[in-house]
KELOGU-584801 format. One record per atom (N, C-alpha, C): residue number from 1; residue in one letter; atom name; x, y, z. Coordinates in nm, 2 decimals, padded with zeros to 4 digits. Layout:
@i->NUM&aa->A&at->CA&xx->X&yy->Y&zz->Z;
...
//
This chain:
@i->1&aa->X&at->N&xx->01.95&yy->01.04&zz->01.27;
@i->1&aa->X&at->CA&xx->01.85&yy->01.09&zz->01.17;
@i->1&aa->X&at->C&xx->01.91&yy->01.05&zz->01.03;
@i->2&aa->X&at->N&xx->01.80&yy->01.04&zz->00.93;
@i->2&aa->X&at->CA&xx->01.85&yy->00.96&zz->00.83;
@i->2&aa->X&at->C&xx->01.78&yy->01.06&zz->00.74;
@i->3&aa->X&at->N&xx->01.86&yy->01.12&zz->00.62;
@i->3&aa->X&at->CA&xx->01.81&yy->01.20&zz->00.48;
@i->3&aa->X&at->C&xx->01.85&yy->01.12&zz->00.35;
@i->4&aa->X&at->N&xx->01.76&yy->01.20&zz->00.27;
@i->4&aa->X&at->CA&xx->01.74&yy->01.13&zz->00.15;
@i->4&aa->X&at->C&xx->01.86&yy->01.19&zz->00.08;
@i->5&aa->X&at->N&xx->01.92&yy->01.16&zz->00.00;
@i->5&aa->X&at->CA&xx->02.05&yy->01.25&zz->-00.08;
@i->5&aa->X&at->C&xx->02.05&yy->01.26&zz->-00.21;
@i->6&aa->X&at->N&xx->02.12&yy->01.28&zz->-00.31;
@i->6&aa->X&at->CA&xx->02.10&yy->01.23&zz->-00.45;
@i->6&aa->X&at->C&xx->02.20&yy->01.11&zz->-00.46;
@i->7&aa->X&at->N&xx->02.22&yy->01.00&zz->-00.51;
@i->7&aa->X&at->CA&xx->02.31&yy->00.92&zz->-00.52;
@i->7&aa->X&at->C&xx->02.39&yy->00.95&zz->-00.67;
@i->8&aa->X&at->N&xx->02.28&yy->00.94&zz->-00.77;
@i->8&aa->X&at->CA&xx->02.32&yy->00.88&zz->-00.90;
@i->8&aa->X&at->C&xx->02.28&yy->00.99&zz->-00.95;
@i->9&aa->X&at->N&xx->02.35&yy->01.07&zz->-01.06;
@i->9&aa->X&at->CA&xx->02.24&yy->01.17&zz->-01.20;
@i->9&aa->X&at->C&xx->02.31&yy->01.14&zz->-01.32;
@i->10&aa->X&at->N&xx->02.22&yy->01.11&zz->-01.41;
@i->10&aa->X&at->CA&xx->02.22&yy->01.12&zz->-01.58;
@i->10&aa->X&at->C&xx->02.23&yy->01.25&zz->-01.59;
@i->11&aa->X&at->N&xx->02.28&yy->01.40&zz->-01.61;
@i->11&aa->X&at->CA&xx->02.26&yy->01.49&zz->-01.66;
@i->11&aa->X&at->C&xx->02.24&yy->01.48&zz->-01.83;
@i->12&aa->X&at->N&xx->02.10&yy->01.48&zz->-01.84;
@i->12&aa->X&at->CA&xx->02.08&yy->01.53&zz->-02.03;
@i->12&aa->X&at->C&xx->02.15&yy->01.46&zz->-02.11;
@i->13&aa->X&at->N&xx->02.02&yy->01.35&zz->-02.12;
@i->13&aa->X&at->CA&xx->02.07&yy->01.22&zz->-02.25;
@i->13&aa->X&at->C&xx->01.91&yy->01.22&zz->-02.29;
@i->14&aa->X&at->N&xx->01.97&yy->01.22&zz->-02.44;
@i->14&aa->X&at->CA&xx->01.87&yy->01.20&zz->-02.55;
@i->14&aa->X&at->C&xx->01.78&yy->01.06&zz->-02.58;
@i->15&aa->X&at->N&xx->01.66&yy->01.07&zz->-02.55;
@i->15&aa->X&at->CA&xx->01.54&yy->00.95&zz->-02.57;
@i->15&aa->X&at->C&xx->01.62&yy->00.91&zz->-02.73;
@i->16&aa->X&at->N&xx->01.62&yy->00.77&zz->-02.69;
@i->16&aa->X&at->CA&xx->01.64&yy->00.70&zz->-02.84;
@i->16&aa->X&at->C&xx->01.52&yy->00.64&zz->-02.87;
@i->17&aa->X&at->N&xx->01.41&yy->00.61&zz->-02.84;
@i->17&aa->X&at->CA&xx->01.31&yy->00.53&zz->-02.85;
@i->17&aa->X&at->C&xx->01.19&yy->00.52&zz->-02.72;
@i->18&aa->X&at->N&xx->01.10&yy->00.48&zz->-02.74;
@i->18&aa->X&at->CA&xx->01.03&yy->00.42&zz->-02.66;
@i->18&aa->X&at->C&xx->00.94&yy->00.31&zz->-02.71;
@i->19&aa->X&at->N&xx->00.85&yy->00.22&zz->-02.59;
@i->19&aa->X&at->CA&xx->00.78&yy->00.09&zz->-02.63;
@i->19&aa->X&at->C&xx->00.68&yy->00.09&zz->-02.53;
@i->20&aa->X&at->N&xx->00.56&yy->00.15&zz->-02.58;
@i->20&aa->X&at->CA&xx->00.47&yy->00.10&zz->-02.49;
@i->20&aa->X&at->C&xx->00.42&yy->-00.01&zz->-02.45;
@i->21&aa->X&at->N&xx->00.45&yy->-00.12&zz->-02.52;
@i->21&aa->X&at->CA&xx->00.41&yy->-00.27&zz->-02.49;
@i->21&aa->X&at->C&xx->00.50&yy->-00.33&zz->-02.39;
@i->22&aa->X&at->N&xx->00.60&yy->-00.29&zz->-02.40;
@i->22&aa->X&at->CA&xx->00.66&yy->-00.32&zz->-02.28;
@i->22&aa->X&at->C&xx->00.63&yy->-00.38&zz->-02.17;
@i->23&aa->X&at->N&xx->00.63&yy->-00.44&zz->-02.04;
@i->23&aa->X&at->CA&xx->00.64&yy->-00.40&zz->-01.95;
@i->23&aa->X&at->C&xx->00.67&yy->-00.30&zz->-01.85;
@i->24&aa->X&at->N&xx->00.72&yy->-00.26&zz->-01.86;
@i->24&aa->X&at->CA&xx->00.76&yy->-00.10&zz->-01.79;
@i->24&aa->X&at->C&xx->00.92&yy->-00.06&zz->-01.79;
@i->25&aa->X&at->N&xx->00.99&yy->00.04&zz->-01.71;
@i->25&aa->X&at->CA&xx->01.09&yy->00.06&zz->-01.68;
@i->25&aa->X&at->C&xx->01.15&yy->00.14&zz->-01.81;
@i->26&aa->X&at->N&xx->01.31&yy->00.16&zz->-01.78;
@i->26&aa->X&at->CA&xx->01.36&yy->00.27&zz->-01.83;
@i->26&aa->X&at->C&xx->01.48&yy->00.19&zz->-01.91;
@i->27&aa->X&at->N&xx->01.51&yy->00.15&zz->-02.00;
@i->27&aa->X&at->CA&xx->01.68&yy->00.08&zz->-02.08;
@i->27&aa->X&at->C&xx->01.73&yy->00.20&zz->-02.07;
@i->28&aa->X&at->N&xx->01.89&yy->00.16&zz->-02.02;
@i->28&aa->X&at->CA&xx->01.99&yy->00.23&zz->-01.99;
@i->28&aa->X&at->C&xx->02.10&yy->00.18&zz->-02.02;
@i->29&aa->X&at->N&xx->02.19&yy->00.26&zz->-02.13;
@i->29&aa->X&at->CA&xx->02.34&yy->00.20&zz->-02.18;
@i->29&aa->X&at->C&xx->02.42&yy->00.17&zz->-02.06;
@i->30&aa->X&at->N&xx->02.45&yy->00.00&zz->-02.05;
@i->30&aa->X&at->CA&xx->02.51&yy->-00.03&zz->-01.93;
@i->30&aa->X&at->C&xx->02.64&yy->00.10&zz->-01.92;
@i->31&aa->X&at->N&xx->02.73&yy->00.12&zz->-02.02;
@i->31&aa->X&at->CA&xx->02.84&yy->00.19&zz->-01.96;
@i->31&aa->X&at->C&xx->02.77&yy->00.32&zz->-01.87;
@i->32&aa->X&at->N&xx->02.64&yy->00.42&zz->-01.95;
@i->32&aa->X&at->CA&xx->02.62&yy->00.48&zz->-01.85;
@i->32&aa->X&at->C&xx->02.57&yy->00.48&zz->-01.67;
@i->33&aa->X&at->N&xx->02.47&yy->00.36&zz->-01.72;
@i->33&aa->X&at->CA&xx->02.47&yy->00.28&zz->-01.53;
@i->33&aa->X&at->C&xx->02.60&yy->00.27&zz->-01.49;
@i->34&aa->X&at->N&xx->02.72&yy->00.24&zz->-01.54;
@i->34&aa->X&at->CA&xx->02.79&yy->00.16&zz->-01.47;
@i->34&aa->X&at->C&xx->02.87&yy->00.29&zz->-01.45;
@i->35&aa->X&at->N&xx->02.88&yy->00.45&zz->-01.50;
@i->35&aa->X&at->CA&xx->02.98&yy->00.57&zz->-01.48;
@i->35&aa->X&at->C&xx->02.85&yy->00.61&zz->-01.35;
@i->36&aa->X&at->N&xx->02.74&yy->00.59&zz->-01.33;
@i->36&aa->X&at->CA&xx->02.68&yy->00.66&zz->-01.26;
@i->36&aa->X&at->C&xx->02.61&yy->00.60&zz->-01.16;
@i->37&aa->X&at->N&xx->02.66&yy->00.50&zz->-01.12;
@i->37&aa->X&at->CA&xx->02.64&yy->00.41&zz->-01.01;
@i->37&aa->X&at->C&xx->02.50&yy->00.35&zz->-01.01;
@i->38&aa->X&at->N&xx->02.50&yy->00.32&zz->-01.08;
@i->38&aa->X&at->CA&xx->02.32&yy->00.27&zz->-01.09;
@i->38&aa->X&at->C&xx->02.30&yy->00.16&zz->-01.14;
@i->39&aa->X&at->N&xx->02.23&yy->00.02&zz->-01.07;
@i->39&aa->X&at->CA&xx->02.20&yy->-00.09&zz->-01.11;
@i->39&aa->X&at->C&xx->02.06&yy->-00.12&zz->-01.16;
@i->40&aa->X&at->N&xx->02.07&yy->-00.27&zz->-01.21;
@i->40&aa->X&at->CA&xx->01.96&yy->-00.32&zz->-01.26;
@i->40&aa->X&at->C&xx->01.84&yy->-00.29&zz->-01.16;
@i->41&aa->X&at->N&xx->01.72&yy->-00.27&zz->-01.16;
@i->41&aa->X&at->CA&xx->01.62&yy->-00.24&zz->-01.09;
@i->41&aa->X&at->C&xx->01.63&yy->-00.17&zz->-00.98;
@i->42&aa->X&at->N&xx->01.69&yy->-00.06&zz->-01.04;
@i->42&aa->X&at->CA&xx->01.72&yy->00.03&zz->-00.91;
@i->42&aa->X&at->C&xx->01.65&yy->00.16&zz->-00.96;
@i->43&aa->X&at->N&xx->01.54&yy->00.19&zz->-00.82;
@i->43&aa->X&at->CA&xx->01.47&yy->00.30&zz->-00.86;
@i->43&aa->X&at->C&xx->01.50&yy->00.43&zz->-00.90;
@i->44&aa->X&at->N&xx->01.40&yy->00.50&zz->-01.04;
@i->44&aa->X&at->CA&xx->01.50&yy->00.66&zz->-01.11;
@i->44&aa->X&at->C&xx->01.38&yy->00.69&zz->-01.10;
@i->45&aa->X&at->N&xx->01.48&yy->00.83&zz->-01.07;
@i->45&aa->X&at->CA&xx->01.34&yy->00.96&zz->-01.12;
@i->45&aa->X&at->C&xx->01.35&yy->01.03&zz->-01.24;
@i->46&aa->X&at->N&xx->01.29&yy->01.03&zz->-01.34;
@i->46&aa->X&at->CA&xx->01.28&yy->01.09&zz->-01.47;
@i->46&aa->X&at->C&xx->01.27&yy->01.23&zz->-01.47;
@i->47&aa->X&at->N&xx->01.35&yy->01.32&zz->-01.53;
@i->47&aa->X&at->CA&xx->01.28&yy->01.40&zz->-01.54;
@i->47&aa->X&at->C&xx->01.31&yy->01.46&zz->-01.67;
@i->48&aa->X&at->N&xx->01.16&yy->01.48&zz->-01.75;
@i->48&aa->X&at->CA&xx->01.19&yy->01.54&zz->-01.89;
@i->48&aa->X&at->C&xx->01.18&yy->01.68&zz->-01.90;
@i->49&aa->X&at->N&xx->01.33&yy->01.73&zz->-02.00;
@i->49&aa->X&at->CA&xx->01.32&yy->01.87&zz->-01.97;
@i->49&aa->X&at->C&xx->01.23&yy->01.94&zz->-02.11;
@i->50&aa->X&at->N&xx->01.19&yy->01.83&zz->-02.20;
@i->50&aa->X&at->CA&xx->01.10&yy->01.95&zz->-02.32;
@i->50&aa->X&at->C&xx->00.98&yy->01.95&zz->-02.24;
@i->51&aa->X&at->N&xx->00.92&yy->01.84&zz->-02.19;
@i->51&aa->X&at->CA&xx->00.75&yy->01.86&zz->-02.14;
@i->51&aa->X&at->C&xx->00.72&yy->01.89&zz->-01.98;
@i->52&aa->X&at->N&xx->00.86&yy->01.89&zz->-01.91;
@i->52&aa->X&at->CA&xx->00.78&yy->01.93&zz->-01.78;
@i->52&aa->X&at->C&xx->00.78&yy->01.80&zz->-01.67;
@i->53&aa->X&at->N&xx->00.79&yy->01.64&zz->-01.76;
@i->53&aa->X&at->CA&xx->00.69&yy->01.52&zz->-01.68;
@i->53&aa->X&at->C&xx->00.81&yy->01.50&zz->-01.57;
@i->54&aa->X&at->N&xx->00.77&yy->01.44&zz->-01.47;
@i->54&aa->X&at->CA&xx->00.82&yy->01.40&zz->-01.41;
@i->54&aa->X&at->C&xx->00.78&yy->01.25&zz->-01.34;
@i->55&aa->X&at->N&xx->00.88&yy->01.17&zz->-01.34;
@i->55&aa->X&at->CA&xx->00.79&yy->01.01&zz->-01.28;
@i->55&aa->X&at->C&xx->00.90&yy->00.94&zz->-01.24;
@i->56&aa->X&at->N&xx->00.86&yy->00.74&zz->-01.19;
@i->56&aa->X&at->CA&xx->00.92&yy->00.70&zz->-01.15;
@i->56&aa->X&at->C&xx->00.93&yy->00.58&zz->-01.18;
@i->57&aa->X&at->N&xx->01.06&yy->00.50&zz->-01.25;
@i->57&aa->X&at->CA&xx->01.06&yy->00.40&zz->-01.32;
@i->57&aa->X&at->C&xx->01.14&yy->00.29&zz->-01.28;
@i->58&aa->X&at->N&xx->01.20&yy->00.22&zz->-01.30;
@i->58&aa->X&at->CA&xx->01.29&yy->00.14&zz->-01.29;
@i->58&aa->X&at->C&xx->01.45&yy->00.10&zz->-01.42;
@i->59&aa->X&at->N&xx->01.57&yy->00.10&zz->-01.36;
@i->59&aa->X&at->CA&xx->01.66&yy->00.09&zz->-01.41;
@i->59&aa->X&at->C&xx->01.67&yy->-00.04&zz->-01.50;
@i->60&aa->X&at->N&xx->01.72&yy->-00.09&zz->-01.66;
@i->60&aa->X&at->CA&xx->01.71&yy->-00.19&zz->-01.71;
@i->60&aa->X&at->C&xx->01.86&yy->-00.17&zz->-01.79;
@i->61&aa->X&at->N&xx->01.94&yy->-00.27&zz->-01.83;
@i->61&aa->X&at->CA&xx->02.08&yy->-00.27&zz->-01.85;
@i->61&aa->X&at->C&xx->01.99&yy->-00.31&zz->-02.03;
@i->62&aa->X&at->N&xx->02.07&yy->-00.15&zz->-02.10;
@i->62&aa->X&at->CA&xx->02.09&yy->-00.14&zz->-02.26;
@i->62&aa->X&at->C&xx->02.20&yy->-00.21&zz->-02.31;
@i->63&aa->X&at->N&xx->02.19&yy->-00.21&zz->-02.42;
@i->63&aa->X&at->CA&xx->02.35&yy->-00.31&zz->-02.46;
@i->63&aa->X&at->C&xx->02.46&yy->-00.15&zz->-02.46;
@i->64&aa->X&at->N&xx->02.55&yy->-00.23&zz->-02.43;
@i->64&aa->X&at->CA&xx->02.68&yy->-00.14&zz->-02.39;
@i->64&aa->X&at->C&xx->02.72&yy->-00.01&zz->-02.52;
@i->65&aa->X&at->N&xx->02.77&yy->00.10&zz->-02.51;
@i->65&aa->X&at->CA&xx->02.82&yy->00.19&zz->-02.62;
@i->65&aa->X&at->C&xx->02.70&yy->00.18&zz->-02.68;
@i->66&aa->X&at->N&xx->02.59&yy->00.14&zz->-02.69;
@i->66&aa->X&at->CA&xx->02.47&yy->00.13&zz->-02.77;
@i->66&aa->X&at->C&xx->02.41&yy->00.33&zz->-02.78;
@i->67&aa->X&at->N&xx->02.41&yy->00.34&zz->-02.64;
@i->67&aa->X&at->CA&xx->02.37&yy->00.52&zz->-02.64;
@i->67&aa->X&at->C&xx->02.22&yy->00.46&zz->-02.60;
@i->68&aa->X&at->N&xx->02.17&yy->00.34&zz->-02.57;
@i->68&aa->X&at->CA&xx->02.02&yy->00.37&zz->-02.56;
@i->68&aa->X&at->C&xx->01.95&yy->00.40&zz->-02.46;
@i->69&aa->X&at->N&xx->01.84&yy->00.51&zz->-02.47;
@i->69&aa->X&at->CA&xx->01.80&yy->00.54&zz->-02.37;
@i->69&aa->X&at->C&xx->01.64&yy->00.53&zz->-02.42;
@i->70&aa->X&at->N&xx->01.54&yy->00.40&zz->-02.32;
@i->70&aa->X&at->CA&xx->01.45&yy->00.37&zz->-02.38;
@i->70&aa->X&at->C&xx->01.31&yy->00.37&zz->-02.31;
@i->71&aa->X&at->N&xx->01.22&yy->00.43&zz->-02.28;
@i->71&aa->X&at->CA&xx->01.09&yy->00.44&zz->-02.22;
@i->71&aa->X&at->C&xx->01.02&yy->00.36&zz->-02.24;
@i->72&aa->X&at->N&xx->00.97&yy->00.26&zz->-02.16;
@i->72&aa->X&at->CA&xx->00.89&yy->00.15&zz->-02.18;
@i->72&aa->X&at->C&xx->00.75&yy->00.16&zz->-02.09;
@i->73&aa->X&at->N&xx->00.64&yy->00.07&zz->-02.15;
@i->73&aa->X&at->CA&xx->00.56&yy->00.08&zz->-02.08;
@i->73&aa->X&at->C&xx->00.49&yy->00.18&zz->-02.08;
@i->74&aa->X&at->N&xx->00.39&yy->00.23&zz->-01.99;
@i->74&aa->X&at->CA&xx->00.31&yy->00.37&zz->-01.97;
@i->74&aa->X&at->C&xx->00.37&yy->00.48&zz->-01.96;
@i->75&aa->X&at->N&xx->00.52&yy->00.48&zz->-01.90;
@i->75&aa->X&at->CA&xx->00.59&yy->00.62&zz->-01.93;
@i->75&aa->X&at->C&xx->00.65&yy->00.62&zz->-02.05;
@i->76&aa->X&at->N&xx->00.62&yy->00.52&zz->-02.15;
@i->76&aa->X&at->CA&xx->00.68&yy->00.56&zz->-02.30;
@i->76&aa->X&at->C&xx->00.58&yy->00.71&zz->-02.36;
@i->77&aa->X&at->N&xx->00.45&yy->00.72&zz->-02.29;
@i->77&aa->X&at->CA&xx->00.35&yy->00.83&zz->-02.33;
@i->77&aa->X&at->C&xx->00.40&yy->00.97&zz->-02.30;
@i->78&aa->X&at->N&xx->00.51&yy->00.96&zz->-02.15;
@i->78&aa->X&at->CA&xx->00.57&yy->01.10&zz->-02.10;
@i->78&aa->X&at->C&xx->00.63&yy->01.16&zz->-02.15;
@i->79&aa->X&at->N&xx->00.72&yy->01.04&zz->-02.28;
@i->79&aa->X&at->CA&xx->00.84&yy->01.12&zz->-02.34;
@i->79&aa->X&at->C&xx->00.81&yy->01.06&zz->-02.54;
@i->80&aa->X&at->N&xx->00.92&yy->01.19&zz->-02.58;
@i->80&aa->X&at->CA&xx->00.89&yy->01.19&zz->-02.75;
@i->80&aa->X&at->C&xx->01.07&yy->01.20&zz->-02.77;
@i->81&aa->X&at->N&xx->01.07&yy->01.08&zz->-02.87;
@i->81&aa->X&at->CA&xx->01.18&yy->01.07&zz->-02.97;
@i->81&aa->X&at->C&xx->01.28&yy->01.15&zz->-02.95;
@i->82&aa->X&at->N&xx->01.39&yy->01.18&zz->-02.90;
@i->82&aa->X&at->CA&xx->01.51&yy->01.32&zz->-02.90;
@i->82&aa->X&at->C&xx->01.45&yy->01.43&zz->-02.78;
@i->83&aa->X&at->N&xx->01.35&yy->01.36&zz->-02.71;
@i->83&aa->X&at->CA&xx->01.34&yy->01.45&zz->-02.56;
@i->83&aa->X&at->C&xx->01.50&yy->01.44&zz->-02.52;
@i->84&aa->X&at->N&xx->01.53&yy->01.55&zz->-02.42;
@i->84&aa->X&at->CA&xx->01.59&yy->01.54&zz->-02.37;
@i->84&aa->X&at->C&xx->01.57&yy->01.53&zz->-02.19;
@i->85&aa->X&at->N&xx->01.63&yy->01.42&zz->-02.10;
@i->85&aa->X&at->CA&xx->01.58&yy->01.41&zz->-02.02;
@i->85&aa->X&at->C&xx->01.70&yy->01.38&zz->-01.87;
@i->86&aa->X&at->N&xx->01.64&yy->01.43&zz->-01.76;
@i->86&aa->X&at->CA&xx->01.78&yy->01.37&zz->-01.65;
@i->86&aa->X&at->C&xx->01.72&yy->01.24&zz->-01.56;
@i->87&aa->X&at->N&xx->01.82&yy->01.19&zz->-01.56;
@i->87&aa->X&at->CA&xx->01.77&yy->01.06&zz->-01.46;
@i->87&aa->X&at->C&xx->01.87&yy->01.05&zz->-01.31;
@i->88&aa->X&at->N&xx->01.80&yy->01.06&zz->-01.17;
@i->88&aa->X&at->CA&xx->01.82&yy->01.11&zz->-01.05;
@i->88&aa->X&at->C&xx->01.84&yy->00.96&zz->-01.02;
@i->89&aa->X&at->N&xx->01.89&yy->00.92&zz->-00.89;
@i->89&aa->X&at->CA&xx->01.91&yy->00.80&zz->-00.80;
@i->89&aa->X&at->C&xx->01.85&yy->00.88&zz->-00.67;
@i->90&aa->X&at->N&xx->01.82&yy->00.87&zz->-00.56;
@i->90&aa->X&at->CA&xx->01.84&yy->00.89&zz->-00.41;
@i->90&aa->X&at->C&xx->01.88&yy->00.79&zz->-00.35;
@i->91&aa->X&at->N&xx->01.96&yy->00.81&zz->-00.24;
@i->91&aa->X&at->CA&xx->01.98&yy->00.71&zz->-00.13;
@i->91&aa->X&at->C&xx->01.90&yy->00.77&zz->00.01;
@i->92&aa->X&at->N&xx->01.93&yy->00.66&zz->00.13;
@i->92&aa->X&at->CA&xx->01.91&yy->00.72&zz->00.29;
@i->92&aa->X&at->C&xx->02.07&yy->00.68&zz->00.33;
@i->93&aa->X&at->N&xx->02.09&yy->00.82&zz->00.34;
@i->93&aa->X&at->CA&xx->02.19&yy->00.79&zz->00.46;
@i->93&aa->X&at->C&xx->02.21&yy->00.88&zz->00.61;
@i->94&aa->X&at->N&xx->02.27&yy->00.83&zz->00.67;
@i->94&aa->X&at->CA&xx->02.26&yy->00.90&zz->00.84;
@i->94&aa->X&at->C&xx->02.30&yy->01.02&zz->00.80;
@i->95&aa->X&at->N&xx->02.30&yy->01.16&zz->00.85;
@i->95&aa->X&at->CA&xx->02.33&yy->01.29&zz->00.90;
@i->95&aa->X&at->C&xx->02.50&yy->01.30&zz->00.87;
@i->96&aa->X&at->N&xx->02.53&yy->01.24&zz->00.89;
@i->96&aa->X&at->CA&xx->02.65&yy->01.19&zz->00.88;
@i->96&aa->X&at->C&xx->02.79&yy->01.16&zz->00.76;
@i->97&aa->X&at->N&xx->02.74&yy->01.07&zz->00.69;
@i->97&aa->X&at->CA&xx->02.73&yy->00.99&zz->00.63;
@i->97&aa->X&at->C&xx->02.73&yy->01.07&zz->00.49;
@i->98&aa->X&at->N&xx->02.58&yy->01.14&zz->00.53;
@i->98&aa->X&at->CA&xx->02.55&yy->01.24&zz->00.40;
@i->98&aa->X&at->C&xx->02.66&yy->01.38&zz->00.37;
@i->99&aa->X&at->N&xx->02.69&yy->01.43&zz->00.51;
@i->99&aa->X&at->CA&xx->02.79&yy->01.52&zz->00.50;
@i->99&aa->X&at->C&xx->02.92&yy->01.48&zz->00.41;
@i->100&aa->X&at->N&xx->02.95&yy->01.38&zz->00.38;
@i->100&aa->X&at->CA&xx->03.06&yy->01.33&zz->00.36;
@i->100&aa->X&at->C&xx->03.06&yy->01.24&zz->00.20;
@i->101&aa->X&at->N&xx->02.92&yy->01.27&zz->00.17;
@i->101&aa->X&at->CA&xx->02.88&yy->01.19&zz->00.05;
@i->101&aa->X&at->C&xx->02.91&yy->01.20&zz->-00.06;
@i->102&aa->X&at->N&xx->02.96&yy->01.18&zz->-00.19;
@i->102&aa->X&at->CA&xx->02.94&yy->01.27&zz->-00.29;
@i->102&aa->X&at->C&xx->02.91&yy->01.16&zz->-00.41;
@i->103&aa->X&at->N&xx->02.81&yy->01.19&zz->-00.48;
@i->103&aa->X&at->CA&xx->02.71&yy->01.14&zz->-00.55;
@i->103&aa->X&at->C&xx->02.84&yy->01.11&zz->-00.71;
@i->104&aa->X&at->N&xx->02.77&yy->01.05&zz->-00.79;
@i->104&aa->X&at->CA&xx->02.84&yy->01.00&zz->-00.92;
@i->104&aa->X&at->C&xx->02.70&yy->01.07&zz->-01.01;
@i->105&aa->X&at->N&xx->02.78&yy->01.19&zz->-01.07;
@i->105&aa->X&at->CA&xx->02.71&yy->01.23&zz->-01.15;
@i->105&aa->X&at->C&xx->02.75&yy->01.28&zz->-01.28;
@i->106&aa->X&at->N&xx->02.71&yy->01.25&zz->-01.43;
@i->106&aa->X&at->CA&xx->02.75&yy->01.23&zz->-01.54;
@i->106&aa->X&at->C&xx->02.70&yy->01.33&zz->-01.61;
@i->107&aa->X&at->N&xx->02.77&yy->01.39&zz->-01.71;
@i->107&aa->X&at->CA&xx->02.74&yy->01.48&zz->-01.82;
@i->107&aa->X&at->C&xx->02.75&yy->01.44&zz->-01.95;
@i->108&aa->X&at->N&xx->02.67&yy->01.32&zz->-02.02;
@i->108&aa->X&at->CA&xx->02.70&yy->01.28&zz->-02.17;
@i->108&aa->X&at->C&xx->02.68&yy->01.35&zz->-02.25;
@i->109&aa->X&at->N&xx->02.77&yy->01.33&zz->-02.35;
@i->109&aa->X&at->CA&xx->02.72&yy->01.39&zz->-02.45;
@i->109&aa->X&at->C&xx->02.60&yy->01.36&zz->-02.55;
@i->110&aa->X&at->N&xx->02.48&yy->01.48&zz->-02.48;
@i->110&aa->X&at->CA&xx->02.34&yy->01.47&zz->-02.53;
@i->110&aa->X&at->C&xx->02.31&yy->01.44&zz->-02.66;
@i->111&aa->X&at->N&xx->02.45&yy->01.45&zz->-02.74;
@i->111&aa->X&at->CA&xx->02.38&yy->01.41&zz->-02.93;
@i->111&aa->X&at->C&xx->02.37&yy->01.27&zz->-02.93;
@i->112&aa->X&at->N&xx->02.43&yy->01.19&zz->-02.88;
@i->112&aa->X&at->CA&xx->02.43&yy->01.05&zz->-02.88;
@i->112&aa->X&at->C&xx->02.43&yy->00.95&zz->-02.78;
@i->113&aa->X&at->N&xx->02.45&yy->01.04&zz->-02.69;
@i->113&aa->X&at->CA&xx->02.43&yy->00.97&zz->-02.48;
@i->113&aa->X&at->C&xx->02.61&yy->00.93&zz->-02.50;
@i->114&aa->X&at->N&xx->02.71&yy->00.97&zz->-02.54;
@i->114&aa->X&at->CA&xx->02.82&yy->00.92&zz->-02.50;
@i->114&aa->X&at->C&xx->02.90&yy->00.91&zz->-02.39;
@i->115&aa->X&at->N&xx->02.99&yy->00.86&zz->-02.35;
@i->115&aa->X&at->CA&xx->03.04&yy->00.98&zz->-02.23;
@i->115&aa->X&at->C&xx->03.18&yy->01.04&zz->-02.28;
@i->116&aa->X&at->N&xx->03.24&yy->01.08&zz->-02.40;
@i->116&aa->X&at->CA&xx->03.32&yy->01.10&zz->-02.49;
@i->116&aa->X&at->C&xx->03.25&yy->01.24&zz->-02.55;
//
């Protein structure tokens, strides 16, 4: 049997921007993908904690120490300037597997997305 798990979490980093012209997807300060195991086009779940939204985006590599965290596309509409918001990973893994799993999950500091 195979369950879904959490892999990856952003706990509460601050929207630096958004672009609705975009194409879509979510910019993410590589150093944070890279503390929270999370690659280029790897699917996130958004969740904003001022309005409630919830959706599903794609991961995009920010420039590094930059702090940016950037909403593109149609979900640039979900979120506003200095939302604060968490970004989830899942995996599948066996019954197993999962018992023994333990996810890469980050706490930055929400004034500027650092991890300092």
């Amino acid at each position: 049997m195979n369950i879904e798990v959490v892999k990856s979490k952003i706990h509460r980093v601050r929207i630096t921007g958004s672009d609705l012209n975009y194409i879509g997807s979510i910019t993410i300060d590589e150093d944070l993908m890279d503390a929270a195991n999370i690659i280029e086009g790897e699917k996130v779940h958004i969740v904003n904690i001022n309005n409630g939204e919830r959706f599903i985006t794609y991961a995009i590599r920010g420039d590094r120490k930059s702090g940016d965290i950037v909403l593109n596309g149609p979900a640039a509409r979900k979120v506003a300037k200095d939302d604060i918001i968490i970004i989830i990973c899942y995996a599948m893994l066996d019954m197993e597997e999962a018992k023994a799993f333990k996810p890469a999950i980050i706490f930055p500091n929400e004034k500027d997305n650092s991890l300092t």
